[in-house]
N, C-alpha and C positions, 0 to 999 in steps of 0.2 A: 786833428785833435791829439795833442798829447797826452797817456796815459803816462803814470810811476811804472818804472820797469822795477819785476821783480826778480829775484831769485832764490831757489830754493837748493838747502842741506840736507842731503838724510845720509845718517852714520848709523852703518849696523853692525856691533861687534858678534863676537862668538857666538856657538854655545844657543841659539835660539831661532825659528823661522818668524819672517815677516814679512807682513804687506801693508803698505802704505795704498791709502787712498782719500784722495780729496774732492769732495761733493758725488761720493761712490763711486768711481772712477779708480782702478788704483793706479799706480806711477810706479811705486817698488815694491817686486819682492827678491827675499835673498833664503836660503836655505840654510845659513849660518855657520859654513864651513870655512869661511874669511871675513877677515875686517871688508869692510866693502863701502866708500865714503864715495858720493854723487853729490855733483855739483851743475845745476841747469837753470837755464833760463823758466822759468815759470806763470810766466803769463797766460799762456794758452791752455793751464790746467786750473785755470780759477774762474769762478762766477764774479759780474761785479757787486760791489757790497757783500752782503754776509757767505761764510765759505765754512767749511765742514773737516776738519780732518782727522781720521780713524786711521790706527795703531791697531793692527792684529798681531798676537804675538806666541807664539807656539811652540810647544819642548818640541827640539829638534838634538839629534845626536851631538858632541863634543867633541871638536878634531882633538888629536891625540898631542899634541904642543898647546892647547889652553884646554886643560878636562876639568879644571877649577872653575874657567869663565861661563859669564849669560848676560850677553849684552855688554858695553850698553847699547839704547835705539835711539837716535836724537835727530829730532825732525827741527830745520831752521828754515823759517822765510823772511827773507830778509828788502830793502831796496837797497838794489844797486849801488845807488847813490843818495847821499844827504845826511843829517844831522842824527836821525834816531835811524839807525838800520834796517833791527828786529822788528821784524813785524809781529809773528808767532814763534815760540818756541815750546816743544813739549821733549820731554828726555823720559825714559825706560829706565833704569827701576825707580827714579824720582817721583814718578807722577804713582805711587803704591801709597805716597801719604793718602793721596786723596780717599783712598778706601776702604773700607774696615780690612784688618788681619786677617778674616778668614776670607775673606776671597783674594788675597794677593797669591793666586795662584795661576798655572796656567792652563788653557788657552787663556788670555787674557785680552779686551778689547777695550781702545779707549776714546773716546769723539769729545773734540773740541771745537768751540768755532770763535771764527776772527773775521776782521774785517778789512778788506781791501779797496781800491778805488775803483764808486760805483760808475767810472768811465770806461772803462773795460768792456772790451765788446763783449757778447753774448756769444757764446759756444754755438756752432750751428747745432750742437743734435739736444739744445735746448727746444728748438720750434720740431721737431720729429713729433712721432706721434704718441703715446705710449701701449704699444702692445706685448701680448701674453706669449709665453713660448717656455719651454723647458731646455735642460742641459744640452740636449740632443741638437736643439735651435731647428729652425724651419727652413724647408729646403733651401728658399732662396737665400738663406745664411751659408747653406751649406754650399749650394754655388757660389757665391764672393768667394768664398775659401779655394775653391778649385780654383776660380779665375785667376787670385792672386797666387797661389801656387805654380799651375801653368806657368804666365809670366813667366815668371823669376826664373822657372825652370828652362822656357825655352832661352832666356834674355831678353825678351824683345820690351826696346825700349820703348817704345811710342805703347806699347799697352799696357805696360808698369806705368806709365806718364798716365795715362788714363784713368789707370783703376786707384793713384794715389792721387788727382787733382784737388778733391776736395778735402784731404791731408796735406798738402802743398799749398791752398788757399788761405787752409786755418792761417798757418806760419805766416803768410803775406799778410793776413790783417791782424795777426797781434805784434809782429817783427817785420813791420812794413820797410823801418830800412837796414834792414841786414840783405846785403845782396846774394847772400847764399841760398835763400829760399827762392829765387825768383827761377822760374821755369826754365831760364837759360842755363842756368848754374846748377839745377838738378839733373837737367838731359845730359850734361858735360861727366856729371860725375857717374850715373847710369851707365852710357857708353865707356867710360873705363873704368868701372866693374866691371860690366857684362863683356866686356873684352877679356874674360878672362873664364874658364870653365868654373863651374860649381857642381860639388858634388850638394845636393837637395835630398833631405829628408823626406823617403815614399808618402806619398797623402792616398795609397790608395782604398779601398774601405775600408780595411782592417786598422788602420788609421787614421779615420775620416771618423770612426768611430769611438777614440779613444778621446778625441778634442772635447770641448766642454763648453757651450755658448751660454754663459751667465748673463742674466738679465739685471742690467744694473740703470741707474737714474729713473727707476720706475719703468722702465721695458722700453725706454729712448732708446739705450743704446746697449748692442750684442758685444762683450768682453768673452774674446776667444784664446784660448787658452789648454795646456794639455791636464789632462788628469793624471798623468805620473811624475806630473809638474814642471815637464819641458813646457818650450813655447808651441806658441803655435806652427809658424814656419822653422825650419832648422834648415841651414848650410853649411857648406866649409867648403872654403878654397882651393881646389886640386891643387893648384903649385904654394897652396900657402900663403901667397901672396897678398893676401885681401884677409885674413881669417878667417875669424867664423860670423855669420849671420845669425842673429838668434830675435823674433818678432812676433809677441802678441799680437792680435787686431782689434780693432776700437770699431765696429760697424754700428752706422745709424742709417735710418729710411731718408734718402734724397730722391727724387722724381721718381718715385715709385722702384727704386733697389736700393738695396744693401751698401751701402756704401762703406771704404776704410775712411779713415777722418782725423785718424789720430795714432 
């Protein structure tokens, strides 16, 4: 079955923080210290048929070359291909008509929704379950986290293949033929990374405790994340070679664990 392939814009100027999130999920945040313009494929962040997307928007300090700027935020989904492109678009400070003067202030949050093709597979951590948990998340969140830290840390490829398969799946069934996603083409590229040293950011509890597991899609899925607004995992390259690593995790409940997914 052919689905419309999409793609998604998000431009974040100066002068403000943001997070982008579609059907509570987010995709971008940026801390507003640069222009920052992202361009992806975006089919495996949408539901089919109706879709949700929320603009968090937040005084954040002024680099010192734009202290006049704030913004702008402009989210674009577009198709690939064909006649009418845009599918959605919403722009920061444009979307201020919609609300009365006195609250065009900040923090400022704004949710729209549009419509995509209801041929679009379904996310797997739509069939999860939805349960309850706080910041802290529940151990077995807190283990995924060590396991994918491990990994990385030691290299070892066949257990980074493991613990991301069902992140590797997603990409095969919404970019079934993009051969870069296929399991041969991710172990290839794995093995030369990890052919190379990383220094890895300590996860050990004094950091383990600083991570932040947000329950988001109604408690389907654990968005892990740091509270001083790193990521979750952090790297960099001893020889530079590869830069840096920098990965949120997306966990949902598959065969009874935690799974990465996204």
């Amino acid at each position: 079955m052919t689905t419309t392939p999409y793609l998604l814009r998000m431009y974040q100027g100066t002068g403000v923080a943001v997070r982008a999130l579609l059907d509570d999920l987010p995709f971008h945040r940026g801390d507003g210290q640069r222009n920052v313009t992202v361009s992806a494929p975006a089919n495996h962040l949408l539901l089919p048929g109706e879709n949700v997307l929320t603009l968090e928007i937040y005084k954040a300090p002024r680099p010192v070359e734009a202290l006049a700027l704030e913004g702008p935020v402009t989210f674009t989904l577009m198709v690939q291909e064909g006649d009418t492109p845009i599918v959605h678009q919403v722009d920061w400070p444009s979307i201020y008509a919609e609300v009365p003067f006195e609250e065009r202030t900040l923090p400022f949050v704004h949710s729209s929704r549009f419509l995509v093709d209801d041929r679009l597979p379904h996310p797997i951590y739509r069939d999860s379950p939805p349960l309850r948990f706080d910041l802290q998340g529940l151990p077995e969140q807190r283990d995924a986290v060590r396991d994918f830290y491990r990994t990385f840390q030691e290299r070892d490829v066949d257990a980074f293949l493991e613990l991301n398969r069902y992140k590797i799946g997603e990409r095969q069934r919404f970019y079934p033929d993009n051969p870069a996603y296929s399991v041969a083409a991710q172990r290839a590229q794995l093995v030369q990374d990890f052919g190379h040293e990383w220094h890895v950011r300590p996860l050990d509890q004094v950091n383990l405790e600083e991570l932040m597991f947000e329950s988001r899609a109604g408690g389907r899925v654990a968005y892990v994340t740091r509270a001083d607004g790193g990521c979750a995992i952090e790297a960099v390259a001893a020889d530079d070679s590869r830069g840096a690593f920098a990965n949120d995790l997306f966990l949902t409940l598959r065969d009874g664990r935690w799974r990465v997914f996204r």
